[in-house]
C-alpha positions in Angstrom: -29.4 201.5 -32.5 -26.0 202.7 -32.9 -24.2 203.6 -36.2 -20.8 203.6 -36.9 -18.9 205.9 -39.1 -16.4 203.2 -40.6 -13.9 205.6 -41.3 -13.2 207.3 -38.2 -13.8 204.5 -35.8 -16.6 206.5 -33.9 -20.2 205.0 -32.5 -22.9 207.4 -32.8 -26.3 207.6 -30.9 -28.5 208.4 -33.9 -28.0 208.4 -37.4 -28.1 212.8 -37.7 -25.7 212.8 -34.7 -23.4 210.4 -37.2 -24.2 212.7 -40.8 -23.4 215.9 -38.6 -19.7 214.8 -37.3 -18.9 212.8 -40.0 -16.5 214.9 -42.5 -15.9 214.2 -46.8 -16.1 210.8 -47.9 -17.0 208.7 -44.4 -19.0 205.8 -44.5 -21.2 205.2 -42.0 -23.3 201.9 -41.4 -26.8 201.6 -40.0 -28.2 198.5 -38.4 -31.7 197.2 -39.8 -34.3 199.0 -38.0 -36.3 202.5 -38.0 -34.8 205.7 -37.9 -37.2 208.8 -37.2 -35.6 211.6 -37.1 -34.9 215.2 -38.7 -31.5 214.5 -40.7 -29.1 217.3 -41.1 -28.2 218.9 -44.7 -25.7 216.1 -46.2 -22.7 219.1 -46.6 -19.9 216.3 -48.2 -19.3 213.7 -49.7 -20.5 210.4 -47.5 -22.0 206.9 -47.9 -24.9 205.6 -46.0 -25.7 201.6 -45.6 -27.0 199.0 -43.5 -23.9 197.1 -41.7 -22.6 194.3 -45.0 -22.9 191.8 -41.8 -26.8 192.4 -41.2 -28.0 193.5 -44.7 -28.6 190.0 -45.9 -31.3 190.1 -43.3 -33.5 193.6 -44.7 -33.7 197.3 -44.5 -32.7 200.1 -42.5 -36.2 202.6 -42.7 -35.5 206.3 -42.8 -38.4 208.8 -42.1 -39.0 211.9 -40.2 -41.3 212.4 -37.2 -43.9 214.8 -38.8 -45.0 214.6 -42.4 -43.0 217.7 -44.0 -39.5 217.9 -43.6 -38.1 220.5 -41.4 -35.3 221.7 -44.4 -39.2 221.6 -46.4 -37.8 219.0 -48.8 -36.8 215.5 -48.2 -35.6 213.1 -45.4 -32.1 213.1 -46.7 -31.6 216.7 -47.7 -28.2 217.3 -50.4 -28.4 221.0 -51.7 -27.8 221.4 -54.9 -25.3 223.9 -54.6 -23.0 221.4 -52.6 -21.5 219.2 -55.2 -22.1 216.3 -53.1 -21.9 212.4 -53.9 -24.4 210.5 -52.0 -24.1 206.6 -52.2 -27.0 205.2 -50.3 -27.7 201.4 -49.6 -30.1 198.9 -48.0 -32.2 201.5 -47.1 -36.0 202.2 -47.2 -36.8 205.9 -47.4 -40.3 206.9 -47.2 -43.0 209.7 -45.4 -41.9 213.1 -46.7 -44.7 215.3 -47.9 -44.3 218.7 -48.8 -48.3 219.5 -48.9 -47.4 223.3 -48.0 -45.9 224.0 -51.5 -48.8 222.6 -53.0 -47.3 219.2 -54.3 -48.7 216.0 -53.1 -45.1 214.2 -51.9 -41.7 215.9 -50.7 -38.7 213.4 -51.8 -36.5 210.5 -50.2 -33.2 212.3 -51.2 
């Protein structure tokens, strides 16, 4: 499933592929569907959302492939130290678990 970063014009392969080239305040848009994958740091400002011409019809799921995430924190990772804003929509963000630290469930973002 392709996503577009609205902004620059450009079709990506995978949503990471889209987080890491997009630069401060892109929007990109997802298609409904599953997305399993290990997400890149969000470094900037950037909006994620399901495609406003598909989102009547559900979610776009974000997860990663193995229980903990690889940045040992959530699927979508924004470090605090960033002063990021993160607007997120249509999306369904579930599976992190951060076990290792000793807490039952890592977070979505």
């Amino acid at each position: 499933m392709p996503v577009l970063d609205v902004t620059s014009g450009f079709s990506y392969p995978t949503l990471s592929a889209a987080i890491s080239a997009s630069t401060a305040n892109d929007v990109l848009w997802l298609d409904i569907g599953s997305y399993v994958e290990n997400f890149p740091d969000i470094t900037h400002n950037l909006t994620i959302q399901v495609d406003p011409a598909v989102a009547q019809r559900g979610l776009a799921t974000l997860s990663n492939p193995q229980p903990m995430p690889l940045n040992g924190w959530a699927v979508l990772n924004v470090p605090a130290d960033q002063n990021v804003n993160l607007s997120v929509a249509g999306l369904n963000i579930f599976g992190a678990n951060n076990d290792a630290l000793g807490y039952a469930n890592g977070a979505g973002i």
